[in-house]
C-alpha positions as a printed NumPy array, in Angstrom:
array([[ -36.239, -115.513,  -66.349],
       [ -35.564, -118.296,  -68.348],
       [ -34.814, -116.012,  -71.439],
       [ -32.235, -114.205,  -68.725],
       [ -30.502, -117.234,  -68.21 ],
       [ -29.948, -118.13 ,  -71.649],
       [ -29.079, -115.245,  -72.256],
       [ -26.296, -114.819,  -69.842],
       [ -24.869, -118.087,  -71.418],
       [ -24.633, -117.232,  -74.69 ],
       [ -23.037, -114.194,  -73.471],
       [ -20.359, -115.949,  -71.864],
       [ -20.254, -118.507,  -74.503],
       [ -19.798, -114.921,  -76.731],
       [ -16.891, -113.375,  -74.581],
       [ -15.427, -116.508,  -74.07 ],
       [ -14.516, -116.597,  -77.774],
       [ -13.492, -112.805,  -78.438],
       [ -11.344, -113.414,  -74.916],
       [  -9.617, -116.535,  -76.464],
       [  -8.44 , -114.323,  -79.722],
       [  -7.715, -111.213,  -77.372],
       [  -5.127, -113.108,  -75.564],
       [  -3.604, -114.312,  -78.275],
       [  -3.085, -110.908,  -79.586],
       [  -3.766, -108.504,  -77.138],
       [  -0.477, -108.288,  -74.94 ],
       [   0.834, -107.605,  -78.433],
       [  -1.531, -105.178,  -79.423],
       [  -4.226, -102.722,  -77.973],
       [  -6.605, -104.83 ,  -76.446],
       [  -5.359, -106.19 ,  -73.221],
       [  -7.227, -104.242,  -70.665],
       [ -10.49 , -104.998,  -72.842],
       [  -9.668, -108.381,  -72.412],
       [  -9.525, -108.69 ,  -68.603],
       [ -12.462, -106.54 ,  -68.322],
       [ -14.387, -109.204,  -70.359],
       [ -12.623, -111.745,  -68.447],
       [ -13.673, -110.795,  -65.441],
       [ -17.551, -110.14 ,  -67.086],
       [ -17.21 , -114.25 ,  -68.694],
       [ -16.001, -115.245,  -64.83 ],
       [ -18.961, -113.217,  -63.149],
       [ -21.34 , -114.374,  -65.423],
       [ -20.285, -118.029,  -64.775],
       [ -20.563, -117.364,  -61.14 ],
       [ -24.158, -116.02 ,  -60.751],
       [ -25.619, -118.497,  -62.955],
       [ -23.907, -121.436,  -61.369],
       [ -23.485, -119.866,  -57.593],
       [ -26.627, -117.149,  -57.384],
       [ -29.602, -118.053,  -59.408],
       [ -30.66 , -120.633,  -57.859],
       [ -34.329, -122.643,  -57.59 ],
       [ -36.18 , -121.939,  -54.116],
       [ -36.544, -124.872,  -51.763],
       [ -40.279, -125.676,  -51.31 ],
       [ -40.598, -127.63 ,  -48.098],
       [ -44.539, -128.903,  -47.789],
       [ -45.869, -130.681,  -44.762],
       [ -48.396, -132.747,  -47.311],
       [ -48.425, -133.966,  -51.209],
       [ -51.447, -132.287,  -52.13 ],
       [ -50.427, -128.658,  -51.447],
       [ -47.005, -129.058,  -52.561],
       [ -48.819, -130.498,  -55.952],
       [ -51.074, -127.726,  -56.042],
       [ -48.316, -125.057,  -55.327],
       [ -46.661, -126.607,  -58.489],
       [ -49.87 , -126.389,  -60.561],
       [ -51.392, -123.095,  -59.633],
       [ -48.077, -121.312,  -58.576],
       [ -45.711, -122.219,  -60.542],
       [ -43.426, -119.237,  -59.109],
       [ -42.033, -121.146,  -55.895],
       [ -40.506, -123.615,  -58.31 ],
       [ -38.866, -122.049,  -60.628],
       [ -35.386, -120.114,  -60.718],
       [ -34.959, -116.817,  -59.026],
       [ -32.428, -114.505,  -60.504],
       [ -31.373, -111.995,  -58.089],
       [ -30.579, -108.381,  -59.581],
       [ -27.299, -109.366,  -61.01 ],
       [ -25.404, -106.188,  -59.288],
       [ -26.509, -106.474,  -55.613],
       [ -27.613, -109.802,  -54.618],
       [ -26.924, -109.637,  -51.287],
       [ -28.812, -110.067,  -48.486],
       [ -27.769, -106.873,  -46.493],
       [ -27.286, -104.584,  -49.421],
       [ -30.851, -105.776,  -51.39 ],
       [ -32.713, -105.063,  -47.775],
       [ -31.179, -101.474,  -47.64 ],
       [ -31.831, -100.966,  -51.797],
       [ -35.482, -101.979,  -52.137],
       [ -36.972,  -98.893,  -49.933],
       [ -35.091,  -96.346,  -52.117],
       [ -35.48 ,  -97.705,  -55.986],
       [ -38.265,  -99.932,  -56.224],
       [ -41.41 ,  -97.624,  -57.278],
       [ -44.554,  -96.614,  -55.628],
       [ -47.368,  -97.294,  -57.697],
       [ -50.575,  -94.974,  -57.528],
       [ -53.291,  -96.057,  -55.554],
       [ -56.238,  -94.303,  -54.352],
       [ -57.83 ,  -95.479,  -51.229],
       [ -61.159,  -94.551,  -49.993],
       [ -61.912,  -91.308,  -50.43 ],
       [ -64.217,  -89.546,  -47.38 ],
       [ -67.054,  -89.214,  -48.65 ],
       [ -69.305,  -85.551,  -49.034],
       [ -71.627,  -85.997,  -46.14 ],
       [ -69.027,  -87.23 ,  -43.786],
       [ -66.19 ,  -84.098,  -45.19 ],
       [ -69.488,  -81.898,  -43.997],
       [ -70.053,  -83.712,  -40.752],
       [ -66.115,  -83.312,  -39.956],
       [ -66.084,  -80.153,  -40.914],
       [ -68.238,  -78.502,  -38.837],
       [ -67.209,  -80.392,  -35.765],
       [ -63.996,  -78.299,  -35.881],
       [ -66.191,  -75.349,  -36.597],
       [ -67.836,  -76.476,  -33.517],
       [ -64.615,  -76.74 ,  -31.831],
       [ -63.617,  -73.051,  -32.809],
       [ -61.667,  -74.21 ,  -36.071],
       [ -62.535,  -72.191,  -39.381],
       [ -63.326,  -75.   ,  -42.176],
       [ -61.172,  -75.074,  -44.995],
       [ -63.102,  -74.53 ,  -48.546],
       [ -64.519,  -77.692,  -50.297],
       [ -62.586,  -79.652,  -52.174],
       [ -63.057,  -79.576,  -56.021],
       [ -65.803,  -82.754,  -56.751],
       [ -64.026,  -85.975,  -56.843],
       [ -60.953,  -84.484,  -54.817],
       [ -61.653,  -85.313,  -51.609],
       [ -59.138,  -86.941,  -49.656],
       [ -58.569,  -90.663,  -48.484],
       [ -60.375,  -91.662,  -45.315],
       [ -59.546,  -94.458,  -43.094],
       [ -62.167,  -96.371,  -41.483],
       [ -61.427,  -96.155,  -37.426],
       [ -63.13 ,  -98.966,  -35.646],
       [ -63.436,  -99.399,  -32.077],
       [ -61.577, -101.902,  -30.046],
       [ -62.718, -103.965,  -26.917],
       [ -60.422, -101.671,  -24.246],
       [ -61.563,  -98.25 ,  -25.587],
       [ -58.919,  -97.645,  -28.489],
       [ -59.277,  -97.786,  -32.218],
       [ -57.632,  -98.958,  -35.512],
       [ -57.029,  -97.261,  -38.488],
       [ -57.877,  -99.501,  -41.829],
       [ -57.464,  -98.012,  -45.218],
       [ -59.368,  -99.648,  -48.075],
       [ -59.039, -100.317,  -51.561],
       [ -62.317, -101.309,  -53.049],
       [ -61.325, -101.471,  -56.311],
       [ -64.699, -100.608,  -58.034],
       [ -63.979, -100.845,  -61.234],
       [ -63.617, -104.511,  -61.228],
       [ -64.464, -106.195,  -64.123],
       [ -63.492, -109.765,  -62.629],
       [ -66.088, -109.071,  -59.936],
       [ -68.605, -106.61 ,  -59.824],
       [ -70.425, -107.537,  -57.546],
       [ -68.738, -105.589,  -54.442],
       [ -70.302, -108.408,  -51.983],
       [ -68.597, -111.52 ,  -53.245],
       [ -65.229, -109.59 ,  -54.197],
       [ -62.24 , -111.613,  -52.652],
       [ -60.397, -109.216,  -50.388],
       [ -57.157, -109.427,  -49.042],
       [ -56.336, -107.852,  -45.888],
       [ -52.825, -106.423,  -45.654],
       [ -50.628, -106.288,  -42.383],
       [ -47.035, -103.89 ,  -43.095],
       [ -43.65 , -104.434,  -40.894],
       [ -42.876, -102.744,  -37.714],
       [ -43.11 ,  -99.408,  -38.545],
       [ -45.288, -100.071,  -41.808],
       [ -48.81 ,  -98.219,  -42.775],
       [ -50.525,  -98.348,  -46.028],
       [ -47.92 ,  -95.859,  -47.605],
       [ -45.41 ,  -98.661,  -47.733],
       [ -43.901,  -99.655,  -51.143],
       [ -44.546, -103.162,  -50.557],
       [ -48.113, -102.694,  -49.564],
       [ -48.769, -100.298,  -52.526],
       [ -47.23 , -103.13 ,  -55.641],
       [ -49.216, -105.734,  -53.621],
       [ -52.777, -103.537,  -54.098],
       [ -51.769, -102.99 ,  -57.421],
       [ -51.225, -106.621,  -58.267],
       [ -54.793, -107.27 ,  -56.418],
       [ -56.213, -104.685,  -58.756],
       [ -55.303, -106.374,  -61.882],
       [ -56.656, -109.364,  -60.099],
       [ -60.227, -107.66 ,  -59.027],
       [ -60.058, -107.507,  -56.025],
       [ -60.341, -105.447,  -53.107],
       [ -57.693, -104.684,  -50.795],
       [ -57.477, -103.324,  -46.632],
       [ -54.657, -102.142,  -44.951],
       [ -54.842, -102.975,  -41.057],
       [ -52.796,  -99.515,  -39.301],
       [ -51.416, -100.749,  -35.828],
       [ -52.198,  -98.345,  -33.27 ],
       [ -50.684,  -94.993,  -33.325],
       [ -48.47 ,  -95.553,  -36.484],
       [ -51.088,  -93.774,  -39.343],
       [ -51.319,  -90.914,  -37.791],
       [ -54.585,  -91.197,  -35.892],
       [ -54.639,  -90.482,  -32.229],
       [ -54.324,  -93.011,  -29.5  ],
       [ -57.326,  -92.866,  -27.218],
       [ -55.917,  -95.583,  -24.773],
       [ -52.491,  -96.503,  -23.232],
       [ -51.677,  -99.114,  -25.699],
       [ -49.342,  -99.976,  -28.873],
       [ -49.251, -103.147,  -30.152],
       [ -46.435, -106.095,  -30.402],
       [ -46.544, -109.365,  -32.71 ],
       [ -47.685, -111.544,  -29.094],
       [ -50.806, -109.962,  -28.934],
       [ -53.517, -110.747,  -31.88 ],
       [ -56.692, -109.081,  -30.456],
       [ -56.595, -105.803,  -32.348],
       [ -56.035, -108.078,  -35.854],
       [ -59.1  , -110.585,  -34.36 ],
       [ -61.167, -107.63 ,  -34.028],
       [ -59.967, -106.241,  -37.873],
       [ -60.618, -109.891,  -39.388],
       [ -63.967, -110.146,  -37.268],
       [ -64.682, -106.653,  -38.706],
       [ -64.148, -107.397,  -42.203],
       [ -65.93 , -110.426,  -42.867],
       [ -68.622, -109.32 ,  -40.921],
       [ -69.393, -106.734,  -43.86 ],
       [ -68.384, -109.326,  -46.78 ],
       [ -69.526, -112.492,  -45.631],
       [ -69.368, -113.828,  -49.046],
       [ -66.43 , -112.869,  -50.225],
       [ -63.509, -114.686,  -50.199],
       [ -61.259, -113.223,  -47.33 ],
       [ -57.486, -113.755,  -47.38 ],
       [ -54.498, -111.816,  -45.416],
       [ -50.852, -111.467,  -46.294],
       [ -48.364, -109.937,  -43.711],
       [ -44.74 , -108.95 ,  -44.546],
       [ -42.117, -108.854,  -41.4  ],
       [ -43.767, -108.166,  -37.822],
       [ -47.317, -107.948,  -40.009],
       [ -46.557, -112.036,  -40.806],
       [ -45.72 , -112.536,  -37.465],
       [ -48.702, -111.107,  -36.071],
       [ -50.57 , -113.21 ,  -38.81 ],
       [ -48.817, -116.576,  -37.969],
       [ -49.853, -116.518,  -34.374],
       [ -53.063, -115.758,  -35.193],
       [ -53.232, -118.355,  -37.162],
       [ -51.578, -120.414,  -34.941],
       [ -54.082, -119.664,  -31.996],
       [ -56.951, -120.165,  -33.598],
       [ -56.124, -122.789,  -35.564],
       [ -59.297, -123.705,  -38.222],
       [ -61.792, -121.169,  -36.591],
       [ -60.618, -118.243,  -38.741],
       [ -62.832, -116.592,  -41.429],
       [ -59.715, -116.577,  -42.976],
       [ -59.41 , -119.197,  -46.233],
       [ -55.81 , -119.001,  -46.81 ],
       [ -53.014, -116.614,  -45.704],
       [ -49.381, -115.878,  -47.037],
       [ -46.417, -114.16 ,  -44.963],
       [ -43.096, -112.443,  -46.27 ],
       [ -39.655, -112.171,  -44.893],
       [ -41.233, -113.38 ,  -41.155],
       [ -38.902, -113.42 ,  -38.165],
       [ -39.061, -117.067,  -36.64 ],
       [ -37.372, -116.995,  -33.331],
       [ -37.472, -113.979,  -31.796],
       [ -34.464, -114.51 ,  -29.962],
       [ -32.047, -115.211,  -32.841],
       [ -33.734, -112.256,  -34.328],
       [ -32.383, -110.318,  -31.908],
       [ -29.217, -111.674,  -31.48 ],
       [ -28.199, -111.096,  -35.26 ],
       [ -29.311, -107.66 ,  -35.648],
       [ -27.408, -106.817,  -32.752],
       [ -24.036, -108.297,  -34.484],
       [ -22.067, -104.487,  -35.123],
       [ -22.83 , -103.991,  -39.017],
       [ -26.434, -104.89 ,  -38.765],
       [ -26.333, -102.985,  -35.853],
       [ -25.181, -100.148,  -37.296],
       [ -27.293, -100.847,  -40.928],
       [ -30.64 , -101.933,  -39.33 ],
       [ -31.001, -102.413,  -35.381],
       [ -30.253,  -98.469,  -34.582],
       [ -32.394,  -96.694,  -37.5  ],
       [ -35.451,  -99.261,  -36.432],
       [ -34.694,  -98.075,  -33.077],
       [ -35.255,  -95.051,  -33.44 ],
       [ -38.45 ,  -95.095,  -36.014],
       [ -40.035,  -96.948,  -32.876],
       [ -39.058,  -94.535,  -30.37 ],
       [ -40.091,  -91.956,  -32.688],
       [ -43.976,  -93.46 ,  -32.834],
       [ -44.196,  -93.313,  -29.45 ],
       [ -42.744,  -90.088,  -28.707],
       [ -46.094,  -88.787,  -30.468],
       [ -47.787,  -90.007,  -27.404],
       [ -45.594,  -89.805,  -24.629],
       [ -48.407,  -88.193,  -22.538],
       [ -50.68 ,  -91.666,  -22.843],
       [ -47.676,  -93.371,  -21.143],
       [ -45.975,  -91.699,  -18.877],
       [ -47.998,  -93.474,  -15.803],
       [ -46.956,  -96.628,  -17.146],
       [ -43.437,  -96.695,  -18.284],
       [ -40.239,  -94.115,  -17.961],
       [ -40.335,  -92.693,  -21.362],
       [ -37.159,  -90.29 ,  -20.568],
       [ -35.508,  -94.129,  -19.987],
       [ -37.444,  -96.218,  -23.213],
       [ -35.778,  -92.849,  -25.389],
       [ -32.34 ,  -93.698,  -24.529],
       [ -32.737,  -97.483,  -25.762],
       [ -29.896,  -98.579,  -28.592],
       [ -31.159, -101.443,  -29.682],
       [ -34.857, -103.163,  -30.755],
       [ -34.386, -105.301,  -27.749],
       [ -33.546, -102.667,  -25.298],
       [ -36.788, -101.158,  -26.356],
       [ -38.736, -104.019,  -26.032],
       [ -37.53 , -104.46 ,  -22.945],
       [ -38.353, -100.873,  -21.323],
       [ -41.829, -100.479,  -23.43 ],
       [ -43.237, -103.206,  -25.618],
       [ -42.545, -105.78 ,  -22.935],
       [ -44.117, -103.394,  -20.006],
       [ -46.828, -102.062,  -22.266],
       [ -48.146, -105.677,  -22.803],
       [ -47.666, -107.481,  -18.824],
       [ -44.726, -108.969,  -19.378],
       [ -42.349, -110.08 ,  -16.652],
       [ -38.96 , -110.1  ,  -18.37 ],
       [ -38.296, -109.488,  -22.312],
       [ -37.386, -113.234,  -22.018],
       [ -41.334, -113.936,  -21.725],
       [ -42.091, -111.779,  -24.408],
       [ -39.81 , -112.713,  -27.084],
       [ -40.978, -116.711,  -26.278],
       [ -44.755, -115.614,  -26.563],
       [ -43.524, -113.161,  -29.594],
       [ -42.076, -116.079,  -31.863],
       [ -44.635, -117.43 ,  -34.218],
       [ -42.625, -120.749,  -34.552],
       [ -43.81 , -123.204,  -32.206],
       [ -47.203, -122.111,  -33.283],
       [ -46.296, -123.345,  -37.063],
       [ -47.935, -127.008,  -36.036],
       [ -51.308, -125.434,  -35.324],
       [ -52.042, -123.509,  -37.933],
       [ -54.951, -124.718,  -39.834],
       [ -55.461, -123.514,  -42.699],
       [ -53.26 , -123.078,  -46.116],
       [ -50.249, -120.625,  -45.579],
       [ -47.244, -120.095,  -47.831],
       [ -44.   , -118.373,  -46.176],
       [ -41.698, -116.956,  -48.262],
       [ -37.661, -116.424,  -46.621],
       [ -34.316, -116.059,  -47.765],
       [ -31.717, -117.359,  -46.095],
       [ -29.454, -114.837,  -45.994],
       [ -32.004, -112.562,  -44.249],
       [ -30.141, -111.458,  -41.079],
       [ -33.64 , -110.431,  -39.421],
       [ -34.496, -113.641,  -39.792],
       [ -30.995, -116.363,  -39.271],
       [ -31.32 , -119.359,  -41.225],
       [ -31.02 , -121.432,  -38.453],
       [ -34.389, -120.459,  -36.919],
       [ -36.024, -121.068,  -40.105],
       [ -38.879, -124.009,  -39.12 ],
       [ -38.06 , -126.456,  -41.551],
       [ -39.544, -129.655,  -39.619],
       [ -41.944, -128.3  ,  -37.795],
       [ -43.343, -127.314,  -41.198],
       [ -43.124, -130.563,  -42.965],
       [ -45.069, -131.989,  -40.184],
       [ -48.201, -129.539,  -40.931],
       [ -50.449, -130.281,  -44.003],
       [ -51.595, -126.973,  -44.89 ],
       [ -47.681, -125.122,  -43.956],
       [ -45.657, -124.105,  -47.504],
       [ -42.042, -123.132,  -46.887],
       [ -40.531, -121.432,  -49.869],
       [ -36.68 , -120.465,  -49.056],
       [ -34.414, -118.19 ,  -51.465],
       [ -30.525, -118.3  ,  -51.317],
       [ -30.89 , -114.523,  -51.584],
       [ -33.416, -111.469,  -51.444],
       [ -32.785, -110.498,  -47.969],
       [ -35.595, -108.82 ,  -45.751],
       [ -38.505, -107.586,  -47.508],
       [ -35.859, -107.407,  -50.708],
       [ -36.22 , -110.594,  -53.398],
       [ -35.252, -107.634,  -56.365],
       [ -35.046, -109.13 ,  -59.516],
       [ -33.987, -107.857,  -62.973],
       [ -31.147, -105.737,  -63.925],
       [ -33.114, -102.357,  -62.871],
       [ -35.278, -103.631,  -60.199],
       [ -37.787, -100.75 ,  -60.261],
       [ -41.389, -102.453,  -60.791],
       [ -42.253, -106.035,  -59.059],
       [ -40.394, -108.476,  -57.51 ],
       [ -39.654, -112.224,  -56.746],
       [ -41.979, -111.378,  -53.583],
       [ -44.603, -109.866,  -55.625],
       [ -44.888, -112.609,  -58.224],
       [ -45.309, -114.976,  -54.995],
       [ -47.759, -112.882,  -53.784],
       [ -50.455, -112.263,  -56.997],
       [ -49.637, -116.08 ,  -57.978],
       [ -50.799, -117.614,  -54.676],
       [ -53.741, -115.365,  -53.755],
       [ -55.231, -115.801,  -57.308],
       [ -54.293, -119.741,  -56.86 ],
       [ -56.231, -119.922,  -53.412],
       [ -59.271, -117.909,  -55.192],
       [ -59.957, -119.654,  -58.053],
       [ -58.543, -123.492,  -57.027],
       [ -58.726, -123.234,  -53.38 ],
       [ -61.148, -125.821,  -53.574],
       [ -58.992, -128.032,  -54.846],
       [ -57.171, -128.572,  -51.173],
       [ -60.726, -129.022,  -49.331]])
């Protein structure tokens, strides 16, 4: 990035000179619409590098990990160049789904005994059994685990056997996952941050909320950022079959959320040794209120809408004692929803009570172990103004990292943003940091 930057000067530096003679001799000549374009090009250039690219501001609640951020992370601190032609918030949210890439990654495939076993239950059941797959074709298999009410969870793992780093599968760091709203393990997000734990060794899980990944609900119940039982039963699970193994999470949007009042309710009693979260909604009250401005209504509030009334449409029949689904379909807004389902699917008295118990910010002072957030300001899921800033300086083990730009789950970075980006440098640098110099904050 620093190459970028220098580069971009001496390319103004450049045009500046050739403008200079094409003035002189341009309005007399051929070259005068060459010369405004470059113009314009020399004042753009000047712009972004003195108005755009800009250093993140790393607010710490303690010396030591701010220090150790610096040392082992050196990412946070250094200046993030926003893909030159859209570095806006609104327009890098709405760009990253559509031309970042998906890399490959194979989860855990079912394995032959169990493709047998499922196989002739539905033969059982009346079904004829598709052929075998070809050896080494069968297809991914989540792991469904039971919850306390009756319900299950959907995981999808990466185990990432071929690790030369560690190949020991028992004392492989893992890093458990948790996607946006909507999210599942097909996300593009999720699938650049497994690849960036590959290269690292280690192994990766995806935690499904309920009903999203395709599997069937088996109980009346969602899920919503309040409630943290289903992701204390997946971190219970998890470490429970790699006690040794370093264990870490990461959640992007509603996944951080979820994660920060976890971690916020349980304070040092997590298996958990660090955790990081990504484009998190603070307050979810000024959430609200700016995606329900009219353009991010119209760009964001009604398409999320919809994708939620969408997953549960798929079950309608588990709720209709419970809610009025004809009345939860006609919602407009996230809030209108949450108001006619997630709030009634979860006890609530008003939506008022749930958004308080939903916003993982006055929970920031209890969390207890090392956590780096990563915002941008001009994320209009997430206002500015909600952004925690001394609440986190007075927690030890709280990093704040804040970008002028990158927008929701955007941070794009180079002048064809298809591989990585600011978020996913953020990501590998800190979970490799907390791995191998963790210790270094006990």
């Amino acid at each position: 990035m620093q190459r970028l930057a220098m580069d971009l000067r001496m390319l103004s530096r450049e045009l500046s000179l050739y403008l200079e003679h094409q003035v002189r001799v341009g309005f007399f000549g051929s070259g005068v619409g060459l010369s405004l374009i470059l113009g314009f090009s020399v004042a753009y250039a000047f712009y972004y590098l003195s108005s755009i690219a800009k250093k993140p501001q790393l607010v710490t609640g303690g010396e030591s990990f701010s220090r150790f951020l610096q040392d082992h992370c050196p990412v946070v601190t250094e200046t993030y160049y926003p893909t030159v032609w859209c570095w806006e918030g609104r327009g890098q949210t709405l760009l990253r789904p559509f031309i970042t890439s998906k890399p490959p990654v194979q989860y855990r495939k079912i394995c032959f005994r169990k493709y047998i076993e499922q196989k002739e239950g539905m033969k059982m059941e009346g079904t004829s059994p598709a052929p075998p797959p070809a050896a080494g074709k069968y297809p991914s298999c989540s792991e469904l685990i039971k919850t306390a009410d009756g319900g299950q969870i959907s995981l999808d793992w990466f185990d990432n056997d071929n690790s030369t780093c560690y190949m020991d599968a028992s004392t492989r760091p893992t890093i458990l996952l948790l996607p946006g709203l909507t999210g599942t393990s097909k996300e593009s997000y999720i699938l650049h941050m497994i690849h960036l734990s590959e290269e690292l060794g280690y192994r990766c899980v995806v935690f499904n909320n309920r009903g999203v990944a395709g599997e069937n609900l088996l109980t009346p119940r969602t899920y919503c950022c309040a409630n943290t039982e289903d992701l204390e039963t997946v971190i219970h699970h998890v470490h429970s079959l790699y006690p040794s193994a370093p264990f870490l999470a990461a959640g992007v949007s509603m996944g951080g959320m979820l994660l920060l009042n976890y971690l916020g309710k349980i304070g040092s009693k997590t298996p958990l040794m660090a955790a990081a979260t990504f484009s998190v909604g603070w307050n979810t009250f000024a959430c609200s209120e700016s995606l329900e401005k009219p353009l991010n209504w119209l760009l964001f509030n009604y398409y999320l809408t919809t994708c939620l009334q969408s997953s549960v449409n798929k079950h309608r029949h588990m709720f209709v004692k419970q809610v009025d689904m004809d009345h939860v379909m006609k919602a407009k807004s996230i809030r209108e929803f949450d108001k006619r389902f997630t709030s009634v699917m979860f006890g609530y008295q008003t939506i008022d009570d749930y958004y308080t118990d939903a916003s993982p910010s006055p929970r920031l002072k209890s969390v207890g172990i090392p956590v780096l957030c990563l915002n941008s300001v001009d994320d209009v899921f997430s206002p500015s103004h909600a952004i925690p800033i001394e609440t986190a300086k007075q927690n030890p083990n709280v990093a704040l990292v804040l970008t002028s730009y990158g927008g929701h789950i955007g941070f794009l970075e180079g002048i064809w943003p298809r591989q990585s980006t600011y978020m996913d440098r953020v990501f590998k640098q800190f979970v490799q940091a907390m791995v191998e110099h963790g210790h270094e904050l006990s």
